[in-house]
C-alpha positions as a Markdown table, in Angstrom:
| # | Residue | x | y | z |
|---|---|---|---|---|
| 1 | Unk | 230.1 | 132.0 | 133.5 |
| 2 | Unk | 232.7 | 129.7 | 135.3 |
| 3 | Unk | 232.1 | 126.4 | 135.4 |
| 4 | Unk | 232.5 | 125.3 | 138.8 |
| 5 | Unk | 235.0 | 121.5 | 139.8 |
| 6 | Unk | 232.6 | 121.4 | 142.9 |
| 7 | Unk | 229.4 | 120.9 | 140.9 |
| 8 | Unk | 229.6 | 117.0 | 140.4 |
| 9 | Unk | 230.6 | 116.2 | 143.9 |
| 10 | Unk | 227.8 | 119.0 | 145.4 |
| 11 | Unk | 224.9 | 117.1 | 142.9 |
| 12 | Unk | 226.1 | 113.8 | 144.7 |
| 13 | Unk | 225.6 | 115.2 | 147.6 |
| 14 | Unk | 222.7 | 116.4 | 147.9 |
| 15 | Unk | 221.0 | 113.4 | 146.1 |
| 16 | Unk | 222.3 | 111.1 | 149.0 |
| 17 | Unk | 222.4 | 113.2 | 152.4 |
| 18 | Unk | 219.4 | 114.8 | 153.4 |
| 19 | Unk | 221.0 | 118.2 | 154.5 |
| 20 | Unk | 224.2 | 119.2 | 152.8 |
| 21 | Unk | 226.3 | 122.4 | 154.1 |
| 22 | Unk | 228.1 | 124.7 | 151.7 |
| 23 | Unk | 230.9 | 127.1 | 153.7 |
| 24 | Unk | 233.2 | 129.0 | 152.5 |
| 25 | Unk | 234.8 | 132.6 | 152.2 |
| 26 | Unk | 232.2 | 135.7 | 151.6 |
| 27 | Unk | 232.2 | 135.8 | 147.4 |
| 28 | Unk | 233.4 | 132.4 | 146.7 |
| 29 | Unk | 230.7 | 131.9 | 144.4 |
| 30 | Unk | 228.9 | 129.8 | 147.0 |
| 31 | Unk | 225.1 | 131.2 | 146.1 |
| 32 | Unk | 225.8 | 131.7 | 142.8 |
| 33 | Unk | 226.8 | 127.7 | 142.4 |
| 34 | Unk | 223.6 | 127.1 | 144.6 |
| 35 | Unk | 221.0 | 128.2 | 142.6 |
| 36 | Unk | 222.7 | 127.3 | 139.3 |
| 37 | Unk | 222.6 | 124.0 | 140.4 |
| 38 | Unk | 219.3 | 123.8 | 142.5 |
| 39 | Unk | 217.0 | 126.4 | 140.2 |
| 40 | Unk | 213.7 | 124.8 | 141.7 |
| 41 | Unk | 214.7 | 125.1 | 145.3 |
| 42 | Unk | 212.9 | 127.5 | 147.4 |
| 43 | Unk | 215.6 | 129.9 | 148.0 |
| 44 | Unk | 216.1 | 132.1 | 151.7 |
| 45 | Unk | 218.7 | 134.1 | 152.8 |
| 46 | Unk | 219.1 | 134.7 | 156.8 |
| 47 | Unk | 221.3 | 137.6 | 155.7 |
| 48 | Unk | 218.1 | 140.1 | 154.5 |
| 49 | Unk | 216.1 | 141.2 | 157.7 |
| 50 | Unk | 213.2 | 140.0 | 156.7 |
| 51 | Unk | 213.6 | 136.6 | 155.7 |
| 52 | Unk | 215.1 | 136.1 | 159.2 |
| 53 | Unk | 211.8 | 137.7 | 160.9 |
| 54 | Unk | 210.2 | 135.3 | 159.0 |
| 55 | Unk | 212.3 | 132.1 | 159.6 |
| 56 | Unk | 212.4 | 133.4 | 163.2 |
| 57 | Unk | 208.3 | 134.0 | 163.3 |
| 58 | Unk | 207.6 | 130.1 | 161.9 |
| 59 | Unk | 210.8 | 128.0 | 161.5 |
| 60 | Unk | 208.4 | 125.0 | 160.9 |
| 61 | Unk | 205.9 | 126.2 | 158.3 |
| 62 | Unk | 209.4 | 127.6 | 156.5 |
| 63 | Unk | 210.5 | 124.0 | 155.9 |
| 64 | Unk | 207.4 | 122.3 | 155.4 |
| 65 | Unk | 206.7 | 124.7 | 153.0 |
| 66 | Unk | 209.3 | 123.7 | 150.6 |
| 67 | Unk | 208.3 | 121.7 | 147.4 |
| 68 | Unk | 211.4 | 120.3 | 146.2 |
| 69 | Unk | 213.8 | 121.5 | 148.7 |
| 70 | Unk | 215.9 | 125.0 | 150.5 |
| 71 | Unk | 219.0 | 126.8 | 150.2 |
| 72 | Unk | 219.2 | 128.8 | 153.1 |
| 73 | Unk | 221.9 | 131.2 | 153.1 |
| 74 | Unk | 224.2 | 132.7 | 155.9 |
| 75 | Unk | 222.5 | 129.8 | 158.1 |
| 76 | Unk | 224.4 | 130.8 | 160.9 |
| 77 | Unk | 222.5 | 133.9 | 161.8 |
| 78 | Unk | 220.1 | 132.1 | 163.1 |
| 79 | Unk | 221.5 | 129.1 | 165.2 |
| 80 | Unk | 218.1 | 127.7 | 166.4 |
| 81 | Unk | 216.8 | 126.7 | 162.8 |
| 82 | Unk | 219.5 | 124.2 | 163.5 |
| 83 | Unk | 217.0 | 122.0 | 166.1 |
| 84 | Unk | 213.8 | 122.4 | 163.7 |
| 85 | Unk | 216.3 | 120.7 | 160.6 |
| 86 | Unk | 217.0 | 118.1 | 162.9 |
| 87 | Unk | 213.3 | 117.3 | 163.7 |
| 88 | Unk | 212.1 | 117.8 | 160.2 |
| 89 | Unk | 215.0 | 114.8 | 158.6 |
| 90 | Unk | 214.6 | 113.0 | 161.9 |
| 91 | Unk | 210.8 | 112.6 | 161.6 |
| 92 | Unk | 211.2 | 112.1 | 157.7 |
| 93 | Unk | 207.8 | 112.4 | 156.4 |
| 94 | Unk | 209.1 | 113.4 | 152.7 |
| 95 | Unk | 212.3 | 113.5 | 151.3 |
| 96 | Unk | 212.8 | 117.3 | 151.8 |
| 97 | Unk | 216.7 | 118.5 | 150.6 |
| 98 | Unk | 217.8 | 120.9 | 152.5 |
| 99 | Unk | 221.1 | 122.7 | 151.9 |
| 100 | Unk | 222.8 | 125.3 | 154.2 |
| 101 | Unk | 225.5 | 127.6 | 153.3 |
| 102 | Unk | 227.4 | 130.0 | 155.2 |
| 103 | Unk | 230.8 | 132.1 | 155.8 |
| 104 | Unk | 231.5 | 131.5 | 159.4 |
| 105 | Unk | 232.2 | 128.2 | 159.1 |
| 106 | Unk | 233.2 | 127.4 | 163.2 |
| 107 | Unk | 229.5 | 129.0 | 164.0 |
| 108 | Unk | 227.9 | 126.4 | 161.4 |
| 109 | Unk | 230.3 | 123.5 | 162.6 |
| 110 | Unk | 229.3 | 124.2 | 165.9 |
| 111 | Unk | 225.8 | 123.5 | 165.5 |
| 112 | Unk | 226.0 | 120.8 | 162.9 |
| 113 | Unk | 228.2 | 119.1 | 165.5 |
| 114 | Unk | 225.4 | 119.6 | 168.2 |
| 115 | Unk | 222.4 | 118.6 | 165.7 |
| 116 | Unk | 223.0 | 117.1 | 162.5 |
| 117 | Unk | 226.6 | 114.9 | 162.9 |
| 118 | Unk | 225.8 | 112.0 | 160.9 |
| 119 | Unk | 222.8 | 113.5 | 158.9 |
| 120 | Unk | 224.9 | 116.2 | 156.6 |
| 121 | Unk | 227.4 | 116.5 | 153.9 |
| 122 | Unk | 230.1 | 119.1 | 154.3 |
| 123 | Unk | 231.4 | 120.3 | 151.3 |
| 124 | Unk | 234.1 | 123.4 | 151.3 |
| 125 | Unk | 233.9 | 126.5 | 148.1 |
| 126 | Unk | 237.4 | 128.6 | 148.0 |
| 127 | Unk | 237.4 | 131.2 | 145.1 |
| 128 | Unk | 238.6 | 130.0 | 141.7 |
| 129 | Unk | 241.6 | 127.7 | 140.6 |
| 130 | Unk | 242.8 | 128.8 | 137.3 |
| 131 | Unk | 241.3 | 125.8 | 135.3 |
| 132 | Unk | 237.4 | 127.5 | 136.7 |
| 133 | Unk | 239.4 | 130.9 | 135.5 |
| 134 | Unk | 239.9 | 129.4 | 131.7 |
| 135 | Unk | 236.2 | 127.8 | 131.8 |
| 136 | Unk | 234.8 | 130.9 | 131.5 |
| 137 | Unk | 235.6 | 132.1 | 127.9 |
| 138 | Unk | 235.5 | 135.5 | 127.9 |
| 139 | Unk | 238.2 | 136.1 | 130.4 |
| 140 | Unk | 241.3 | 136.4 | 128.8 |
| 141 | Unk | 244.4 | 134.5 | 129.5 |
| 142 | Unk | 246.5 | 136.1 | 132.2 |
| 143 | Unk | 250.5 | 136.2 | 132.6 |
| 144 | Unk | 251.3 | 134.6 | 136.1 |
| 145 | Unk | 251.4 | 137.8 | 137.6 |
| 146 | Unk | 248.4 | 139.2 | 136.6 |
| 147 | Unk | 246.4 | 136.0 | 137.4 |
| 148 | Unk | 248.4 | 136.4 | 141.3 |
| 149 | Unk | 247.5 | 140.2 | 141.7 |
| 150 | Unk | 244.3 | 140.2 | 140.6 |
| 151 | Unk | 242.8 | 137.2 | 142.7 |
| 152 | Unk | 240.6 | 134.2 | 142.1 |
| 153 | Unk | 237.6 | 135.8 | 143.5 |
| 154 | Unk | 234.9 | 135.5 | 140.5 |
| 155 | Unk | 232.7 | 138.8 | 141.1 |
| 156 | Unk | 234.9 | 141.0 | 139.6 |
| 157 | Unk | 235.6 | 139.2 | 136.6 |
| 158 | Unk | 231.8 | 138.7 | 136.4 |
| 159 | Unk | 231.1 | 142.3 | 136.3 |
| 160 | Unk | 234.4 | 143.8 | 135.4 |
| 161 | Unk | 235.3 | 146.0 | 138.3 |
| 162 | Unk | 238.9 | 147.2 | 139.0 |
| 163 | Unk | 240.2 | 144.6 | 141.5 |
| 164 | Unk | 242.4 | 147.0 | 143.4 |
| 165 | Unk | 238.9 | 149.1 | 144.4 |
| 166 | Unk | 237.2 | 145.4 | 144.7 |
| 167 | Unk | 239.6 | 144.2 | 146.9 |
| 168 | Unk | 240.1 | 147.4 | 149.0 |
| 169 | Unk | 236.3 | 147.3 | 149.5 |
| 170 | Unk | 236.5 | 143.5 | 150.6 |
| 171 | Unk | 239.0 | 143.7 | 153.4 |
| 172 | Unk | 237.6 | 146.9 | 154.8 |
| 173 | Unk | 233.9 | 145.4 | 154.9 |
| 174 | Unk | 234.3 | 141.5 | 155.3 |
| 175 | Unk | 237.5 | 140.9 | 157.3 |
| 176 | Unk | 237.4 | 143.9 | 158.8 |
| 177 | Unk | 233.7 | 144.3 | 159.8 |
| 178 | Unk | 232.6 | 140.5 | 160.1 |
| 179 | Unk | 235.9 | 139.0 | 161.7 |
| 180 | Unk | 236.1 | 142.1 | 164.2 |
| 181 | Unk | 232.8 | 141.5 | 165.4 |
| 182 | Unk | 233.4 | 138.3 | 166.1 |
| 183 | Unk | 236.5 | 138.6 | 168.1 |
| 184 | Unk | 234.7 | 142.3 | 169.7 |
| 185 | Unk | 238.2 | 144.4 | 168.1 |
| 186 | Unk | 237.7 | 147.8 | 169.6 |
| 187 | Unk | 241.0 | 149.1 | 168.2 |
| 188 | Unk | 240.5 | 149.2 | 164.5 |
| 189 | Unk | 243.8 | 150.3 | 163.7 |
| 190 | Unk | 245.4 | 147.1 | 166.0 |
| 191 | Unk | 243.6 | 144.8 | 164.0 |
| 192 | Unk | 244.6 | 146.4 | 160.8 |
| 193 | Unk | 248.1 | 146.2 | 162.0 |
| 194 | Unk | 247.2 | 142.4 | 162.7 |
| 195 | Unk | 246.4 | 142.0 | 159.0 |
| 196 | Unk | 249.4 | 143.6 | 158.1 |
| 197 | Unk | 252.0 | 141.5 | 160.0 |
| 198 | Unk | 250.2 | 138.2 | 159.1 |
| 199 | Unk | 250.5 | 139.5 | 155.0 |
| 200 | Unk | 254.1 | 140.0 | 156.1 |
| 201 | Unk | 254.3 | 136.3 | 157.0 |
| 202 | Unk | 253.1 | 135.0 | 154.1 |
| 203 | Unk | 254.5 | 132.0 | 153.4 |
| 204 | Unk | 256.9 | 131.8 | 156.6 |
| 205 | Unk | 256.6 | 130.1 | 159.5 |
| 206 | Unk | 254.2 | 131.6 | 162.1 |
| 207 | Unk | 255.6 | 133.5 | 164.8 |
| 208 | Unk | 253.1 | 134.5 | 167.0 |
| 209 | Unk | 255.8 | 136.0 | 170.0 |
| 210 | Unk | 256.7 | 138.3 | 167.5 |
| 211 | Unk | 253.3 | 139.7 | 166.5 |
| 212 | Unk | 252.2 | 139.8 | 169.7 |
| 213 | Unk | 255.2 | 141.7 | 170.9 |
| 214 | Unk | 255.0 | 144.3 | 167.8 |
| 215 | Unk | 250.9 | 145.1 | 168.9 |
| 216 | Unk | 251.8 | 145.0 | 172.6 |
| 217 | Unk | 249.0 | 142.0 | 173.2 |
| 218 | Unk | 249.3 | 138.6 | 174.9 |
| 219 | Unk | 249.9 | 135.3 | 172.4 |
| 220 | Unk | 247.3 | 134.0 | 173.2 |
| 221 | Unk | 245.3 | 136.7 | 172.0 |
| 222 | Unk | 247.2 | 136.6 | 168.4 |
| 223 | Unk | 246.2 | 132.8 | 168.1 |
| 224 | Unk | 242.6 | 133.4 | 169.0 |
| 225 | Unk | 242.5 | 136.1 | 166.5 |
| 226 | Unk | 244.3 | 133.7 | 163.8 |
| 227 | Unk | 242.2 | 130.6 | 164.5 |
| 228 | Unk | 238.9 | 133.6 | 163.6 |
| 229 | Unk | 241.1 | 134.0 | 160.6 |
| 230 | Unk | 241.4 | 131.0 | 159.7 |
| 231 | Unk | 237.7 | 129.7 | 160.2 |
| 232 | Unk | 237.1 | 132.6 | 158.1 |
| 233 | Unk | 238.4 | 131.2 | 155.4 |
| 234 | Unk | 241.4 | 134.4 | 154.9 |
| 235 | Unk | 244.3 | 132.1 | 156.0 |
| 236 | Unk | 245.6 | 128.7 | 156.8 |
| 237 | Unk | 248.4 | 126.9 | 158.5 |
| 238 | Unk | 250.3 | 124.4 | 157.0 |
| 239 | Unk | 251.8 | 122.0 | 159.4 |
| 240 | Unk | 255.6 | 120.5 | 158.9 |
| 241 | Unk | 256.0 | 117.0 | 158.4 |
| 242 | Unk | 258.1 | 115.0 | 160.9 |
| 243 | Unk | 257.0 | 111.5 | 161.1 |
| 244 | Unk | 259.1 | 108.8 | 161.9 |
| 245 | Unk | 262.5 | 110.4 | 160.5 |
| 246 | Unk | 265.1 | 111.2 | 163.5 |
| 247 | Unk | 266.1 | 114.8 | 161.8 |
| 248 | Unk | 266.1 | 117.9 | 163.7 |
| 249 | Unk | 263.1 | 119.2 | 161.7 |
| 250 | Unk | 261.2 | 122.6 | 162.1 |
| 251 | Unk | 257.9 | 122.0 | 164.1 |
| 252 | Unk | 256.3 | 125.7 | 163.3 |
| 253 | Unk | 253.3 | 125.9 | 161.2 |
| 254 | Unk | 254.0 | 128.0 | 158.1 |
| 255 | Unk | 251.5 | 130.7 | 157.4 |
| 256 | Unk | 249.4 | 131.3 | 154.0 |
| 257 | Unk | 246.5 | 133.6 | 152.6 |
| 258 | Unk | 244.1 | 132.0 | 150.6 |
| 259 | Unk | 244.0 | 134.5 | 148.2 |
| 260 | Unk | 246.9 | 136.0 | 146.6 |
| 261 | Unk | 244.9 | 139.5 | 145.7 |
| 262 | Unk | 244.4 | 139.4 | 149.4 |
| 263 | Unk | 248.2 | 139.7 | 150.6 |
| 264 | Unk | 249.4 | 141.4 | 147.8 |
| 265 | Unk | 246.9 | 143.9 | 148.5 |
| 266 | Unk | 248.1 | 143.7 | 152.4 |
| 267 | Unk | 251.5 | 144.3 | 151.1 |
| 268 | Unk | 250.8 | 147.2 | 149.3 |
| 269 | Unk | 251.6 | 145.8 | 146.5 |
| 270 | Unk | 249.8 | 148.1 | 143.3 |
| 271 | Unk | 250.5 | 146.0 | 139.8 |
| 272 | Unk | 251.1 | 142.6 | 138.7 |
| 273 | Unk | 254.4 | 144.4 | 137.4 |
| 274 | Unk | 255.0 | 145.6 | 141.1 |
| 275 | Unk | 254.2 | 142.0 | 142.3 |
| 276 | Unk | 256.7 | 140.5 | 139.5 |
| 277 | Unk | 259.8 | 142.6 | 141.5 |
| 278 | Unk | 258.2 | 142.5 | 145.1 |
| 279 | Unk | 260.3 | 140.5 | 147.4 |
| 280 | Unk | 257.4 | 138.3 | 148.1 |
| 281 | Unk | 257.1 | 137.2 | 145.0 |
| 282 | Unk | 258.4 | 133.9 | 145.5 |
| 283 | Unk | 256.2 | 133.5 | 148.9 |
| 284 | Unk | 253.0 | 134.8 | 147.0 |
| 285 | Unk | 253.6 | 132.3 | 144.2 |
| 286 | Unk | 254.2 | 129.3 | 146.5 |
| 287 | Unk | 251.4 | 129.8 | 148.3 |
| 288 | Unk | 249.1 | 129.9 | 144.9 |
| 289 | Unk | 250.6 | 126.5 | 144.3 |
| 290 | Unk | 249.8 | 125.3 | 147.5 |
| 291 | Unk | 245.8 | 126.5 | 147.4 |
| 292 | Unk | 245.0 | 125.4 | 144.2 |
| 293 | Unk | 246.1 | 122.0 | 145.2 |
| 294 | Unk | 243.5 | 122.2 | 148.5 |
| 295 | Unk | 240.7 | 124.0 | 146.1 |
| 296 | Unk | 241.5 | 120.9 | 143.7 |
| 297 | Unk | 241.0 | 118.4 | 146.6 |
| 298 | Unk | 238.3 | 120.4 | 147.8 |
| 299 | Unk | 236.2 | 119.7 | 144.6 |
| 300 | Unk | 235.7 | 116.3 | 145.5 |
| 301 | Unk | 234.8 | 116.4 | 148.5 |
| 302 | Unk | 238.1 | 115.5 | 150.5 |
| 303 | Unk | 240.5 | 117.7 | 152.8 |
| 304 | Unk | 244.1 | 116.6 | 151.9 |
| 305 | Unk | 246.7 | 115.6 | 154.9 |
| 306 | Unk | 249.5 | 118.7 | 153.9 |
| 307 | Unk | 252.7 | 119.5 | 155.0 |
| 308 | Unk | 255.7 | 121.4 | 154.0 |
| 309 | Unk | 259.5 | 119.7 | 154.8 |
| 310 | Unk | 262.2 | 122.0 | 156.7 |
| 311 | Unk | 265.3 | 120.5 | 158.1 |
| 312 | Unk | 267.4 | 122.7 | 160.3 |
| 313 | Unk | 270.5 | 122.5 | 158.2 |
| 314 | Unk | 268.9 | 123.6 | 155.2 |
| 315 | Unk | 266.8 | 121.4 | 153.5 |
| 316 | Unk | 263.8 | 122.9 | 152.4 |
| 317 | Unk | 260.5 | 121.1 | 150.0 |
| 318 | Unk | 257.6 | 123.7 | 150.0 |
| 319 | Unk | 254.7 | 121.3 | 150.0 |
| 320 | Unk | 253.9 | 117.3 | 150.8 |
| 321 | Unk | 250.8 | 115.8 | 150.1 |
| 322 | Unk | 250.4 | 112.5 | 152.4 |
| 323 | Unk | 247.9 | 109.8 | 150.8 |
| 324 | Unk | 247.7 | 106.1 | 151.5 |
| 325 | Unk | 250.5 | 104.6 | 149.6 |
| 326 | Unk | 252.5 | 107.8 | 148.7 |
| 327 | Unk | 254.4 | 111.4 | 149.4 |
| 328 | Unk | 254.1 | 114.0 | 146.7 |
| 329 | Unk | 256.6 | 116.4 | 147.2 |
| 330 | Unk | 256.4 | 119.7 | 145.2 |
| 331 | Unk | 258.6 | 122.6 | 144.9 |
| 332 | Unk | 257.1 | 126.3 | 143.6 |
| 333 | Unk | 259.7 | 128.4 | 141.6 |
| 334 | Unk | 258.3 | 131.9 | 140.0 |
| 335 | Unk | 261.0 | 131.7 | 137.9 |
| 336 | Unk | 260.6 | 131.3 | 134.3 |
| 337 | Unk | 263.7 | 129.6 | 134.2 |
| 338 | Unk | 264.4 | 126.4 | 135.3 |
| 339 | Unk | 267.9 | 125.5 | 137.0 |
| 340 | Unk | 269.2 | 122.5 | 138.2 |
| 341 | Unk | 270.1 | 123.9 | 141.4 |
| 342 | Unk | 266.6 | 124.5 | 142.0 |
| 343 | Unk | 265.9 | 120.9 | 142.3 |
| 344 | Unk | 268.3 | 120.0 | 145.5 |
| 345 | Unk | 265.5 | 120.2 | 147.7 |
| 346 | Unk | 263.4 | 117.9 | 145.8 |
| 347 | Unk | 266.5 | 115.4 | 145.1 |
| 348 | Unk | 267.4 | 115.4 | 148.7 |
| 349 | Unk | 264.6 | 114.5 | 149.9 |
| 350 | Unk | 264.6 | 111.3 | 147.2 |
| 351 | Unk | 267.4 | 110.5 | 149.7 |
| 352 | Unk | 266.1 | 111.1 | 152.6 |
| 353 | Unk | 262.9 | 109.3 | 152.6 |
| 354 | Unk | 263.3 | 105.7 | 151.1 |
| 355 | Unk | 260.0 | 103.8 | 152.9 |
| 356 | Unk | 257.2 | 105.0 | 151.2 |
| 357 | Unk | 256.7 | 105.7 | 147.2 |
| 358 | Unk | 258.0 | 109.6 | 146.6 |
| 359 | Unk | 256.6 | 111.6 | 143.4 |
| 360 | Unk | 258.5 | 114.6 | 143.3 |
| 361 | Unk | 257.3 | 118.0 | 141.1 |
| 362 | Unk | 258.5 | 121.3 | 140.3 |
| 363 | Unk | 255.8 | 124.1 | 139.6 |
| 364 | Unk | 257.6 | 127.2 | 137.9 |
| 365 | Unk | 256.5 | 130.2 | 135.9 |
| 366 | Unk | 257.9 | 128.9 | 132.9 |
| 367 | Unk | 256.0 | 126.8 | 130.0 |
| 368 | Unk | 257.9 | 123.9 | 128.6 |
| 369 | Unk | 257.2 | 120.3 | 130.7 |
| 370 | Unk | 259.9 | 118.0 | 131.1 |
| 371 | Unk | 261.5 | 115.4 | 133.4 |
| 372 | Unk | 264.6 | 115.5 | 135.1 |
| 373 | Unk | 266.0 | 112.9 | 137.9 |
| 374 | Unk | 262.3 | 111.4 | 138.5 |
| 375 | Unk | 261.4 | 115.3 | 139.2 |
| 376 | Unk | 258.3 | 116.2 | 137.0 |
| 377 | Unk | 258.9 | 119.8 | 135.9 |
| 378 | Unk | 255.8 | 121.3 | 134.7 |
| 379 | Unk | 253.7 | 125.1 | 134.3 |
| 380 | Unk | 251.8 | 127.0 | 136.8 |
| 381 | Unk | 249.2 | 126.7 | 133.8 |
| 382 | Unk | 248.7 | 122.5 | 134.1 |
| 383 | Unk | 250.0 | 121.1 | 137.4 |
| 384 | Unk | 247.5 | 119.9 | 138.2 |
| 385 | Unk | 246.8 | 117.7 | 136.3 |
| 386 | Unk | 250.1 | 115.5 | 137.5 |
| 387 | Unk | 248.7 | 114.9 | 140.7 |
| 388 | Unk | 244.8 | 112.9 | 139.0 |
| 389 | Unk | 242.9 | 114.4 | 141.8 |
| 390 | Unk | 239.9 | 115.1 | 139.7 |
């Protein structure tokens, strides 16, 4: 069993706000965390036919029905249980918990906006980071490349199934099925195509022009079909960072997947050996770096202010993490070996920006930690643990 970084901050939670909300990708472990954690909670899922017919036939006598408190499931398919929350904590005749969860996260934001702002906790479940990976002791340590290839998603690791079938199944009836029906996708094939080119900017800055040029469609139809995407919880944008500092700077939103298994899978990519020569590598590696730091952020409840650097003339830092009082800056080599020429980026910007503290760390695929010019240099395996987010 993995052990969850959410759990602490989800317990909180629910002990202080009387409706919490759980979203996240299909398969994150969302219901599995749930009822681990809430085992007396009546437990209802809007997904099964007939538990909707019944939530539908007496949305009151659902709630009041509750002893200690719900977990409803896939809340969103039924937007109208929404009001009867809102009446039931408004009036407050016990302390009823109620907790929500769902996988289209701008249907459920929607109607918490409308009728619960104020009166919910919003918590955020991505599939594993590689400490929840190790928790769980009968998965055996991975190279870099396997861990990459074969995804954080727990349910296969939880019943051993062959990823490449797991994931193939995934994309075909999640993304494909559940994101098409939202956006009404007629073509099939176009939106596989859509997929395709987004796995194929992985990691690079977002052109949509292009896209939309290459499937003959407007771009204003490849960003509403990319903002499904990302509410879905399949990709994310990371913005650049330009604040206060007269350099010509890129102003393009860099593209990611959330899961690596995902776009290696997109790419056709078919081993982690294949994955350890692909010429995304590099892209697919960064990008791990970059999730696990918003899964680790995530845990406790807070959404990180990210950002990657890009100057025009060549200066390049993969990922900045703003806080209060300081810049992170980290770099993500796949290399096992470490060079100093890989840490110009890092030591430029040292240079650059002199107002605010900088921290400055190299991820690589190596093992050894060390410290070079202020630069922290340290494994894929333990980053984390640099940045005392938890």
């Amino acid at each position: 069993m993995f052990k969850r970084q959410l759990t602490d901050t989800l317990l909180k939670a629910v002990a202080s706000f009387p409706v919490t909300v759980l979203t996240g990708p299909r398969q994150s472990g969302k219901t599995t965390l749930l009822r681990q954690s809430f085992p007396d909670f009546t437990y209802v899922s809007l997904e099964s036919p007939d538990q909707l017919m019944m939530a539908k036939a007496d949305p009151r006598g659902l709630l009041e029905s509750c002893q200690q408190g719900i977990i409803i499931d896939e809340a969103q398919n039924y937007p109208d249980l929404f009001s009867y929350i809102q009446e039931v904590v408004d009036i407050g005749k016990r302390p009823l918990k109620i907790v929500l969860s769902g996988s289209q996260n701008f249907l459920l934001a929607e109607k918490i906006s409308q009728t619960l702002a104020g009166r919910a906790a919003l918590l955020e479940l991505l599939p594993l980071t590689y400490a929840e990976y190790r928790s769980n002791e009968s998965c055996v340590e991975p190279s870099l490349f396997e861990f990459l290839y074969h995804g954080a998603y727990p349910r296969p690791y939880h019943e051993n199934l062959p990823t490449t079938i797991w994931y193939d199944s995934y994309i075909r009836t999640y993304l494909e099925r559940d994101v098409r029906s939202i956006i009404n996708v007629r073509d099939l094939s176009q939106f596989q195509l859509f997929l395709k080119y987004c796995a194929g900017q992985h990691g690079q800055e977002f052109n949509a022009s292009s896209i939309a040029t290459s499937l003959g469609m407007s771009q204003t139809n490849v960003m509403h079909w990319l903002s499904i995407l990302e509410a879905s919880y399949v990709v994310f944008r990371l913005p650049p960072f330009y604040k206060n500092y007269k350099k010509r700077l890129s102003k393009r939103s860099k593209l990611y997947f959330y899961d690596t298994a995902i776009v290696s899978h997109l790419l056709g990519i078919e081993s982690p050996e294949h994955l350890a020569i692909h010429a995304s590598r590099g892209a697919i590696f960064e990008g791990f770096v970059i999730t696990e730091v918003i899964k680790t952020y995530y845990a406790v409840g807070r959404r990180p202010s990210l950002y990657y650097w890009r100057e025009h003339v060549g200066l390049e830092v993969d990922l900045l993490i703003e806080t209060v009082n300081r810049l992170i800056a980290m770099e993500a080599k796949s290399g096992m070996t470490m060079s100093m020429e890989q840490l110009t980026g890092l030591s430029k910007l040292q240079d650059t920006i002199t107002d605010i503290p900088l921290e400055s760390l190299l991820v690589y695929a190596g093992e050894a930690a060390r410290k070079i010019n202020k630069i922290e240099i340290r494994s894929w395996r333990d980053f984390i643990a640099v940045l005392g987010i938890l």
